[in-house]
C-alpha positions in Angstrom: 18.0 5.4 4.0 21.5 4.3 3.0 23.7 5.6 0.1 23.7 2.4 -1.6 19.8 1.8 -1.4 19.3 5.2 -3.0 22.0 4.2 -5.7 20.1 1.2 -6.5 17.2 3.2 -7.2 18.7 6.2 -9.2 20.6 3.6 -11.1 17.3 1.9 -12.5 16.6 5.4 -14.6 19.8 6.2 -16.9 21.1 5.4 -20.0 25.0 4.6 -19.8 27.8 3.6 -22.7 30.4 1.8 -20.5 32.9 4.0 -22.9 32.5 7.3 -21.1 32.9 5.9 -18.0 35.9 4.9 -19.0 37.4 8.0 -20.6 37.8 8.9 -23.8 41.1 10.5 -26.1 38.3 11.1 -29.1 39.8 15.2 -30.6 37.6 17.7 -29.2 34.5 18.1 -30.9 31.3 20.9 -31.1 28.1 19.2 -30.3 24.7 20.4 -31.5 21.2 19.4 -29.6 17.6 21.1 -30.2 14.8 20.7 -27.8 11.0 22.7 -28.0 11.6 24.8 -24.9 14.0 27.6 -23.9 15.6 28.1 -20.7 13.9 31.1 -19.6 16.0 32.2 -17.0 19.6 31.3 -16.3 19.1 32.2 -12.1 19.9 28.9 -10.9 17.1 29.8 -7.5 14.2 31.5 -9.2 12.4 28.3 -10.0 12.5 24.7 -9.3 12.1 23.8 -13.4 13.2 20.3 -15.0 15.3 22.0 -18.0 16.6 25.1 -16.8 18.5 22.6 -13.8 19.4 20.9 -17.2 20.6 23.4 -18.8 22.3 25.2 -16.0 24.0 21.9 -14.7 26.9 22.4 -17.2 27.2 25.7 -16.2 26.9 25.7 -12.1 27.6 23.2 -9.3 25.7 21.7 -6.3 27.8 20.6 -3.3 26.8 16.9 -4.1 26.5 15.9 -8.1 25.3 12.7 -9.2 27.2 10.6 -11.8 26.9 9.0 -15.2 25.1 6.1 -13.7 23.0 8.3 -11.4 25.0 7.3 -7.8 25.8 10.4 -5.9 29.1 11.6 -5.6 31.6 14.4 -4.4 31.4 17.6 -6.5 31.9 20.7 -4.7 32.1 19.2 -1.1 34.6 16.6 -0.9 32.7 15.1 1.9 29.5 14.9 4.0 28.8 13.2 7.8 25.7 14.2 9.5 25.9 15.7 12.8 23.3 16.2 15.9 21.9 19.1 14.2 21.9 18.4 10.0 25.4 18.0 8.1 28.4 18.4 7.7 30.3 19.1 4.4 33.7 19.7 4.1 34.5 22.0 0.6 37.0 21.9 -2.2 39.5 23.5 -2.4 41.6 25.5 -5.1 37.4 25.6 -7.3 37.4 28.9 -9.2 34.4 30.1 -10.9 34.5 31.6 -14.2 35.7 35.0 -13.4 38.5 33.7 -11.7 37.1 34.6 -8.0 38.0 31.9 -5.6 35.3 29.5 -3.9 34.9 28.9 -0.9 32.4 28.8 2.4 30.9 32.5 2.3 29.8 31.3 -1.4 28.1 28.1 -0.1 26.3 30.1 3.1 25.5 33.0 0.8 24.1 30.4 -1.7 21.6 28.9 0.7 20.2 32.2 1.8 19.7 33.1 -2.1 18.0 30.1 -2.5 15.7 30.2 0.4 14.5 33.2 -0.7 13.8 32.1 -4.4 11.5 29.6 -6.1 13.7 26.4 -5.0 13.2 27.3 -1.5 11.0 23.7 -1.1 14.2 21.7 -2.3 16.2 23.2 1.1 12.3 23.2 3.4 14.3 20.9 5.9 17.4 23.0 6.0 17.3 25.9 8.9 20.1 27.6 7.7 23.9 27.1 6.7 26.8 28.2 9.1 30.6 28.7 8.1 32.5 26.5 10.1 35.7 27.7 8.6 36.4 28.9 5.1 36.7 24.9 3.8 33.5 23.5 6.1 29.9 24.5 6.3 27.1 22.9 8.5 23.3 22.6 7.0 21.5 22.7 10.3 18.1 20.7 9.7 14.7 21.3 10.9 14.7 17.7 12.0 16.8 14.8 11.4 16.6 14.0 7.7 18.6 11.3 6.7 18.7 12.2 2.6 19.8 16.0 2.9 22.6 15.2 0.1 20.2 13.7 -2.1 18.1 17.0 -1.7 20.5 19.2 -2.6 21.9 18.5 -6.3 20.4 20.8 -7.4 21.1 23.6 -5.5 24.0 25.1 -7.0 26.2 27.7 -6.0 27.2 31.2 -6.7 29.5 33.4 -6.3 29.3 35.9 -3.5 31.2 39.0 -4.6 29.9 38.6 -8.1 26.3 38.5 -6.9 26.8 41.6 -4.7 29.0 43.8 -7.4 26.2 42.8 -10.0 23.2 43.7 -7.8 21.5 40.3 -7.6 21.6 39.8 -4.3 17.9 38.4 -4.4 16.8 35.8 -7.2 14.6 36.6 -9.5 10.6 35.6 -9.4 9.3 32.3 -10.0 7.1 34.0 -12.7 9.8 35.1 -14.5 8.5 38.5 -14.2 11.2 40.2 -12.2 14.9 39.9 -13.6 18.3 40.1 -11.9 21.5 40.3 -13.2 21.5 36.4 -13.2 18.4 36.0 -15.0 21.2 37.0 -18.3 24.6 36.2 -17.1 26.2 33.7 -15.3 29.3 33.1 -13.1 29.5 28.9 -11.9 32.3 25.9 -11.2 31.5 24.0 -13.7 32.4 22.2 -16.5 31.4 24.3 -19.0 30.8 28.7 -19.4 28.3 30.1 -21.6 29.3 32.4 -24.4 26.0 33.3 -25.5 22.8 33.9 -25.1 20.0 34.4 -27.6 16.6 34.0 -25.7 13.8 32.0 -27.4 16.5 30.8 -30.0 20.1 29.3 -28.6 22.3 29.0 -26.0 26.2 28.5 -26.9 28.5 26.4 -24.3 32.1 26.6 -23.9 34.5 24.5 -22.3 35.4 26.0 -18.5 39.8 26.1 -18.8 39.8 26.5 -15.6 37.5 23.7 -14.3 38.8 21.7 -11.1 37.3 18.2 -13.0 38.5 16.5 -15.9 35.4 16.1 -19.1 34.7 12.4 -19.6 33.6 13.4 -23.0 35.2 15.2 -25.6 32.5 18.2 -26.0 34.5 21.7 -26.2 31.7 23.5 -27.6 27.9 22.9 -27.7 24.9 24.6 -28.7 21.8 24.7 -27.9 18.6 25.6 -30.3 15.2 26.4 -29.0 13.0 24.8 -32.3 9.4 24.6 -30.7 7.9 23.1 -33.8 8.1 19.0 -33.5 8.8 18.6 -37.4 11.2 21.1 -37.9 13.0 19.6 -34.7 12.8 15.9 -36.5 13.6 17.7 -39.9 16.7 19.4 -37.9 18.3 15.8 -36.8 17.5 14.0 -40.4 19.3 16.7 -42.3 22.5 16.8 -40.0 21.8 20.3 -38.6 21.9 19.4 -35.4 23.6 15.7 -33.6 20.6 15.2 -30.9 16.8 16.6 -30.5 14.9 16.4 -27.1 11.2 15.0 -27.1 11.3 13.2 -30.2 7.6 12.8 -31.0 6.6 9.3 -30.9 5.1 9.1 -33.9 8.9 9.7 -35.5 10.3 7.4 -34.0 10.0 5.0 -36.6 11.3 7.0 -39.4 14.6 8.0 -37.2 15.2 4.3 -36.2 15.2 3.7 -40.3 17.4 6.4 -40.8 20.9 4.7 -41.2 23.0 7.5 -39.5 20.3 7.9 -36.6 19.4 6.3 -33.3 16.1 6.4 -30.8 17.3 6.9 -27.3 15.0 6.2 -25.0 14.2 5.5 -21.3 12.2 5.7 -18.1 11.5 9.5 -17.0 11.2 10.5 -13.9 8.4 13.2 -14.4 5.1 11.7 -13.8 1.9 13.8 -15.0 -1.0 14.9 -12.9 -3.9 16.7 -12.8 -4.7 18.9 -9.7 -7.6 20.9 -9.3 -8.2 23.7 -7.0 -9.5 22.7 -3.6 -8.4 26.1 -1.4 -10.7 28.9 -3.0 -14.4 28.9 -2.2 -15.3 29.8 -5.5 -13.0 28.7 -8.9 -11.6 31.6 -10.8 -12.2 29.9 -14.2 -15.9 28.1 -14.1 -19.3 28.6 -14.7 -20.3 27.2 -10.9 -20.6 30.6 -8.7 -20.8 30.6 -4.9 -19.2 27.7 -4.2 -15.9 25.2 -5.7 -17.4 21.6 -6.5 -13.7 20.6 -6.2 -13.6 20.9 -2.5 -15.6 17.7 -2.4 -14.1 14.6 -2.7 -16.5 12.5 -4.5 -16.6 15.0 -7.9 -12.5 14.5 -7.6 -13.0 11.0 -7.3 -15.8 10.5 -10.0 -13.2 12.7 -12.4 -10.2 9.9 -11.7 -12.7 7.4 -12.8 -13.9 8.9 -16.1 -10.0 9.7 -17.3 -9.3 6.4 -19.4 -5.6 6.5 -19.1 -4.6 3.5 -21.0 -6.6 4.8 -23.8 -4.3 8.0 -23.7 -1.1 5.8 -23.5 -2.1 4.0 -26.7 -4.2 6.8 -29.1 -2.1 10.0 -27.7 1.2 8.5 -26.4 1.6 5.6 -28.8 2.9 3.4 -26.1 5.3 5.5 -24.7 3.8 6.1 -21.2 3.3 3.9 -18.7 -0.4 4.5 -16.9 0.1 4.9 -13.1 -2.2 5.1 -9.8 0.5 7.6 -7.8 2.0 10.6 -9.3 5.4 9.6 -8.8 7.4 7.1 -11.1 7.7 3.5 -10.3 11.9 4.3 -10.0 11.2 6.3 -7.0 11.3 5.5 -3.7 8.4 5.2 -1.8 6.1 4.1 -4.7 4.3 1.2 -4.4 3.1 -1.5 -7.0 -0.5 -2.3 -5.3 -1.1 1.8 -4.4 0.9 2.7 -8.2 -1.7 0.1 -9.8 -4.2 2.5 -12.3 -7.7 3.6 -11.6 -9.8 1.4 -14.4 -12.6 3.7 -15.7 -16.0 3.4 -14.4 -18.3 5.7 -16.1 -21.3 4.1 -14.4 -19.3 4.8 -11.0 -18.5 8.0 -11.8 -21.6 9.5 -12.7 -23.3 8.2 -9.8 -20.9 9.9 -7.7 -21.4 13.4 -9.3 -25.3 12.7 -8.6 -24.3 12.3 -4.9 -22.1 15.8 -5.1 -25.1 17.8 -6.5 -23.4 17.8 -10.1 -25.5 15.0 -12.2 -25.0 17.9 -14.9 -22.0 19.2 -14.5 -20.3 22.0 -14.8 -18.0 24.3 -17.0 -14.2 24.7 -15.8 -10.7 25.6 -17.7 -8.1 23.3 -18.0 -4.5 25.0 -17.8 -1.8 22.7 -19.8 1.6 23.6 -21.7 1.8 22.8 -25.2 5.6 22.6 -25.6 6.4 21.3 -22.5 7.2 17.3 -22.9 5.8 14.7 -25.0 1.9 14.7 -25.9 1.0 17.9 -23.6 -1.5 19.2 -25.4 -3.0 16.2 -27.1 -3.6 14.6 -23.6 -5.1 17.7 -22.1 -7.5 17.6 -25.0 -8.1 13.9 -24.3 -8.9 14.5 -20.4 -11.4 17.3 -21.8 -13.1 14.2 -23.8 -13.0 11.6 -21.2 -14.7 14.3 -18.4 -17.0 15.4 -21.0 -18.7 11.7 -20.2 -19.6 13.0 -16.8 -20.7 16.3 -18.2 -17.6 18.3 -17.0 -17.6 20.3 -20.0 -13.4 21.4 -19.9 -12.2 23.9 -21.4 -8.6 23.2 -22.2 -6.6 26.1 -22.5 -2.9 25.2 -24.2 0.2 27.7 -23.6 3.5 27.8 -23.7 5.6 26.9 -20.8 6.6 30.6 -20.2 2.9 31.8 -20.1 1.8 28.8 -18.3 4.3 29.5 -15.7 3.8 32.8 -15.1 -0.3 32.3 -14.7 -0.1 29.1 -12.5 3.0 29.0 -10.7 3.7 31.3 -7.3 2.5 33.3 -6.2 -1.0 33.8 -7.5 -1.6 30.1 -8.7 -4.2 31.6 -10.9 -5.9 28.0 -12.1 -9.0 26.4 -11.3 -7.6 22.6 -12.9 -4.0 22.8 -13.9 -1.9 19.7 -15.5 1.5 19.4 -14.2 4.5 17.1 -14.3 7.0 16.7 -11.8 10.3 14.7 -11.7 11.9 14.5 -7.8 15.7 14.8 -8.3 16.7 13.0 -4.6 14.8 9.7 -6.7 12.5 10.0 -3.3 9.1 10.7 -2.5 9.8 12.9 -0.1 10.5 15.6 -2.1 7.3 15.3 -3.7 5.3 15.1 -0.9 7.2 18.0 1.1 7.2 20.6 -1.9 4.0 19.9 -4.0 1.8 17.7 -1.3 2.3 19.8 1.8 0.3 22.4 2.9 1.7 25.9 1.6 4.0 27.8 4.1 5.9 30.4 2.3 8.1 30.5 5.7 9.6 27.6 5.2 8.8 26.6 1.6 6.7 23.9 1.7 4.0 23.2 -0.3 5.2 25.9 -2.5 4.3 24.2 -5.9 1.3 22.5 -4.1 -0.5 24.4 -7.2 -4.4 23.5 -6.3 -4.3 24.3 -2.6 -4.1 20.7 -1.7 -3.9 21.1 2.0 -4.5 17.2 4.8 -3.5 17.6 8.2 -2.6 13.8 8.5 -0.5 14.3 4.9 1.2 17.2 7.0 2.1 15.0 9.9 3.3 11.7 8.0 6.1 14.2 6.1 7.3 15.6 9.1 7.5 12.0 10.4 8.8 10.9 6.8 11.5 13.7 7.4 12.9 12.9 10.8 13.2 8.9 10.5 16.4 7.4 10.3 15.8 4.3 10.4 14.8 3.0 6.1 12.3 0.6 7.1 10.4 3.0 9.2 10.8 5.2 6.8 9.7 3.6 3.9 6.4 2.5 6.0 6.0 6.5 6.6 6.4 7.0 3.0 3.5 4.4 2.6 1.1 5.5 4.6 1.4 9.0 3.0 0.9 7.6 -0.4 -2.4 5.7 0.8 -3.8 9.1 2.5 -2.6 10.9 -1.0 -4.5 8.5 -3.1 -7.5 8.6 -0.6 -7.3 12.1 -1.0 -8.2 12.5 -4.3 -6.1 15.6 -4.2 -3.8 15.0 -7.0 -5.1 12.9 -10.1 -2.6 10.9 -11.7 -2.4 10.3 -15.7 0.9 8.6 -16.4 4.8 8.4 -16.4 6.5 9.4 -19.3 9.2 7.9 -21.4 12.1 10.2 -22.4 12.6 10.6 -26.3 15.6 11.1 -27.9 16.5 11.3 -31.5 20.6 10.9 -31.7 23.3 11.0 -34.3 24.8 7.1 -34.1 28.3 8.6 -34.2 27.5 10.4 -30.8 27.3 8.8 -27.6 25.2 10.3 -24.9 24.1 9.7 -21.1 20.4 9.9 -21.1 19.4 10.2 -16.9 15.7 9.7 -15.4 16.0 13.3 -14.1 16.4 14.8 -18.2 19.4 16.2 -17.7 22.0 17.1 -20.0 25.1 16.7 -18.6 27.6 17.6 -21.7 30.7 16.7 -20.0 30.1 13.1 -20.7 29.0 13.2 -24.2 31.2 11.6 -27.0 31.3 12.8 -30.6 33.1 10.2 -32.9 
């Protein structure tokens, strides 16, 4: 698929003032933004997760960055061609990272490794490894062909050889969070901005990078950001002037912040899309009351749950309008989704329960629902919904609400210790492929796919179509790859999908912001008046 077609995609999902484009000459300023979760690890490849790439992307740099109006461009390569084997990318040169070290190819090679052998090893699956052409020029040799390798890749960032090996973090740290590095505390990036402090659970204090090889769009020297999990101390954080921006503004304030005078609602399309996903690969489920056996595994209880979930009655009593109900879980911004396949499941009760009488489950059966409740917008409220729309079908769900770090640690690699989990995900290349290669595929720890496939999922056809999906140049091919992996997915029934989120932002009207699709936070454009 071509640069420009991906653009026109990416483009769709952020929120851009024309004035920090532009550049400003506003006097530097300090910048304050809350948000309900921390950052719970500052190793860029320990895990593939939405806010610590968010957090982090002030702080580190991929090879390929994407701009204030989401279109790829140059960051620490200068420039990309793809070769017989994968790509090309030719470096920067005269990049420092914050301890003055120089960057340079044995970073970018030593950086892959890292990675593949950390929790965002499915974000490099098609990569075979990354060869030193010269100190200014690596190679990605792929697996296969695949045309959107720079798209793949933005959030990969890099670090710095020597300081990894003089600090004895070599390896990342686990997925799970439950075995630390060096760079679980400290950090050593390119980028824009350094950070002075760290107070886990409570704030994280920016500074501006000296010796950064890009100019700020923005005029943000200094930043701060607070960990406030509570959603009306957050709201009561903005209205009192604490802070100049909260993230996941509950929708039920939005109206008293759009009535404030000196405040603003930002909002816009999100990437993430929420699912449910249930465990088809053990024979029994670790958290039920059915013994012997996993109802899951057959397609018709899977099926009869999608029907029972009334989705548009969660966008309007949970979400208060701000989710849109969809039939695929991936947004309607990304590639490969498609408006007949994307269209939601309309309850059918009737249906439903029929179908459970065909399984061998007319009355049902006990399981525990795994959901965050601090994670984004209406978490808990809509796991506690899906427990009352499958209680019509007599799956009596049990939800269990924890925070994101708990949550992580029980369902995420490498036990996947969940019998139902609700998850959200947010592909950063704007392309299904990433979705389908990292969460869809069938697990292979060699290579990394599948690694967040979270139930087990596991379709042989699935597994050909993204290798296919993978090696096609040609975008028309491609995008008829992409859908006839998204019909197989929905005839699946692996993956349940609820809806695609809204992102919420309360903001200070004398501060202009960049909101993107992907929830980022990239400081360096942000303008405080």
């Amino acid at each position: 698929m071509s640069r420009s077609s991906f653009a026109k995609v990416a483009a769709v999902g952020g929120v851009l003032c024309a004035s920090l484009l532009a550049g400003v000459s506003a006097q530097a300023a300090s910048f304050k933004f809350a948000g309900p979760l921390d950052a719970y690890t500052l190793d860029p490849h320990a895990v593939s997760n939405t806010l610590i790439f968010a957090i982090l992307s002030n702080v580190y740099e991929p090879l390929v960055r994407r701009g204030a109006d989401l279109k790829i461009e140059p960051a620490l390569a200068t420039s990309w061609k793809q070769i017989d084997d994968g790509w090309r990318f030719e470096l920067r040169k005269g990049v420092k990272f914050a301890d003055g070290s120089d960057f340079n190819a044995d970073d970018v090679v030593f950086s892959f490794n890292r990675a593949k052998a950390g929790g965002v090893k499915s974000n490099l699956a098609t990569i075979a490894s990354a060869v030193k052409v010269d100190d200014y020029t690596v190679d990605l040799k792929t697996t296969g062909i695949d045309p959107i390798v720079p798209f793949e890749i933005v959030n990969w960032f890099i670090m710095d050889k020597e300081w990894s090996e003089k600090n004895n973090t070599v390896q990342p740290g686990s997925a799970d969070n439950k075995t630390e590095t060096f760079a679980n505390r400290n950090v050593n990036g390119t980028g824009p901005y350094r950070i002075a402090s760290r107070d886990p659970g409570v704030k994280i204090e920016f500074e501006k990078n000296p010796t950064w090889w890009d100019k700020l769009t923005g005029n943000v020297d200094k930043a701060t950001f607070f960990v406030i999990p509570n959603n009306a101390t957050r709201v009561s954080a903005l209205i009192s002037g604490e802070v100049d921006m909260i993230d996941s503004l509950p929708a039920q304030d939005t109206q008293r912040v759009a009535a404030d005078p000196n405040l603003k609602v930002q909002a816009g399309p999100d990437l993430r899309t929420v699912y449910i996903q249930p465990d088809v690969a053990r024979d029994e489920l670790q958290f039920s009351d059915v013994k012997g056996k996993n109802p899951f595994k057959d397609i018709r209880v899977r099926q009869a749950m999608q029907l029972a979930i009334d989705i548009e009655g969660i966008k309007q009593k949970v979400m208060r309008g701000y989710s849109v109900p969809v039939g695929l879980p991936i947004a309607k911004e990304v590639n490969g989704f498609d408006p007949v396949l994307g269209e939601p499941t309309k309850p059918d009760v009737d249906k439903a329960k029929a179908l459970m009488a065909e399984a061998g489950y007319k009355d049902g059966f006990a399981v525990t629902l795994d959901c965050t409740n601090d994670r984004f917008m209406g978490d808990e409220a809509t796991c506690l919904a899906i427990a009352q729309s499958l209680a019509r079908i007599n799956i009596k769900v049990e939800p269990r609400a924890q925070t994101t770090g708990k949550w992580a640690q029980q369902i995420n690699p490498p036990g996947y210790n969940t019998s139902l989990a609700m998850l959200g995900y947010s592909p950063s290349t704007y392309d299904a492929h990433l979705f389908l290669s990292s969460i869809v595929a069938t697990r292979d720890p060699k290579s990394g796919r599948g690694t967040f496939n979270i139930g087990g999922f596991s379709d042989e056809k699935l597994d050909d179509l993204i290798t296919k999906i993978q090696n096609e140049k040609d975008p028309t091919a491609r995008n008829a790859l992409l859908k006839q992996a998204m019909t197989r997915l929905k005839e699946t029934a692996g993956f349940i999908p609820l809806h695609q989120l809204n992102i919420l932002w309360g903001v200070k009207k004398n501060v202009d912001v960049v909101q993107p699709a992907d929830l980022g936070f990239p400081l360096r454009y942000y303008v405080v008046k």
